[in-house]
C-alpha positions, -999 to 999 in steps of 0.1 A, spaced: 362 -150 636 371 -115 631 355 -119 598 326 -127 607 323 -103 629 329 -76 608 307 -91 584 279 -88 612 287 -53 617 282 -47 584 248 -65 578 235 -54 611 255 -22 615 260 12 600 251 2 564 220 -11 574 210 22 589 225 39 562 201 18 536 171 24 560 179 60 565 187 66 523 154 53 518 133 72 542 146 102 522 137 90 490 104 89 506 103 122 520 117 140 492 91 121 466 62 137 494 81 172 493 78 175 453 43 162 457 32 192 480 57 214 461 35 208 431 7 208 445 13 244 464 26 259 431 -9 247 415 -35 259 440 -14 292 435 -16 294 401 -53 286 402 -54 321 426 -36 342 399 -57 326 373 -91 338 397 -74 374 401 -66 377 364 -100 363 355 -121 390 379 -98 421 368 -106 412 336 -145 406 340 -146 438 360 -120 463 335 -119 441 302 -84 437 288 -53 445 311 -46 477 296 -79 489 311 -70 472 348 -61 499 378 -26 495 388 -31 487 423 -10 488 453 34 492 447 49 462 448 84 466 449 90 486 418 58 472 399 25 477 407 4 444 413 -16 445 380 18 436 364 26 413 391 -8 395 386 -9 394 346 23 383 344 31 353 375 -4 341 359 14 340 326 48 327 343 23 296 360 6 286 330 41 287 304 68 280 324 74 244 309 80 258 274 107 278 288 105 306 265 87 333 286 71 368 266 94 396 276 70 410 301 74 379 320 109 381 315 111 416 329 86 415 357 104 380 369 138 400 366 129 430 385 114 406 411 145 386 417 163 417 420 144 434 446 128 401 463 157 374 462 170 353 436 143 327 442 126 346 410 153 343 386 138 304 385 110 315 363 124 296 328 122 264 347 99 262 381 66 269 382 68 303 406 29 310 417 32 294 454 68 321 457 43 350 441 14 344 463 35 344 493 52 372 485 17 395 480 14 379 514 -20 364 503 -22 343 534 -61 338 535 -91 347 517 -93 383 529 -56 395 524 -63 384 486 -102 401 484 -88 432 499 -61 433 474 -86 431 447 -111 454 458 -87 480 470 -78 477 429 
């Protein structure tokens, strides 16, 4: 009988929660990554609207105003080169401007940058402009 019941225990018990509980994370880490990825795109997509209109309005990147300070860098580089980051970072061998802007980021902004050979960084960029809405990234660019 005690058999039994610790068989029932079992079945019924903690490692049925446990199961239950192992697989509801699965679930919700499978949704995190989703909106991970889907964050990091719709960021890149921003970088990839900024570089596009410096570029329309001053030609190549040489040419661009430097912009406001950000950090140690001013947010041309910042711009050019987390657009760059977004679009390559899969190949994992970044251009040394990437390299160095990425670097000097992690350095004065956390080590969160130092991902930028292996995660797509945009969503961590845009958030760290503090683009939070439509005007914070106009003015940004008109201010430029």
């Amino acid at each position: 009988m005690l058999g039994v019941g610790i068989h029932w225990d079992t079945y019924f018990g903690e490692d049925k929660e446990q199961y239950y509980k192992s697989k509801d994370l699965d679930t919700l880490e499978a949704r995190l990554a989703s909106r991970e990825f889907s964050f990091s795109s719709l960021a890149g997509t921003l970088l990839q609207y900024a570089k596009q209109g410096l570029s329309a309005s001053f030609g190549k990147p040489i040419n661009w105003p430097d912009g406001r300070s950000v950090g140690s860098q001013h947010l041309k580089t910042i711009i050019l080169e987390s657009r760059n980051q977004s679009e390559h970072w899969e190949e994992g061998n970044p251009f040394p401007k990437v390299e160095r802007c990425f670097n000097t980021l992690a350095a004065e902004y956390g080590p969160e940058f130092g991902q930028y050979k292996t995660k797509n960084l945009a969503f961590e960029v845009v958030s760290m402009l503090g683009w939070r809405s439509y005007a914070d990234f106009k003015n940004d660019l008109l201010s430029m």
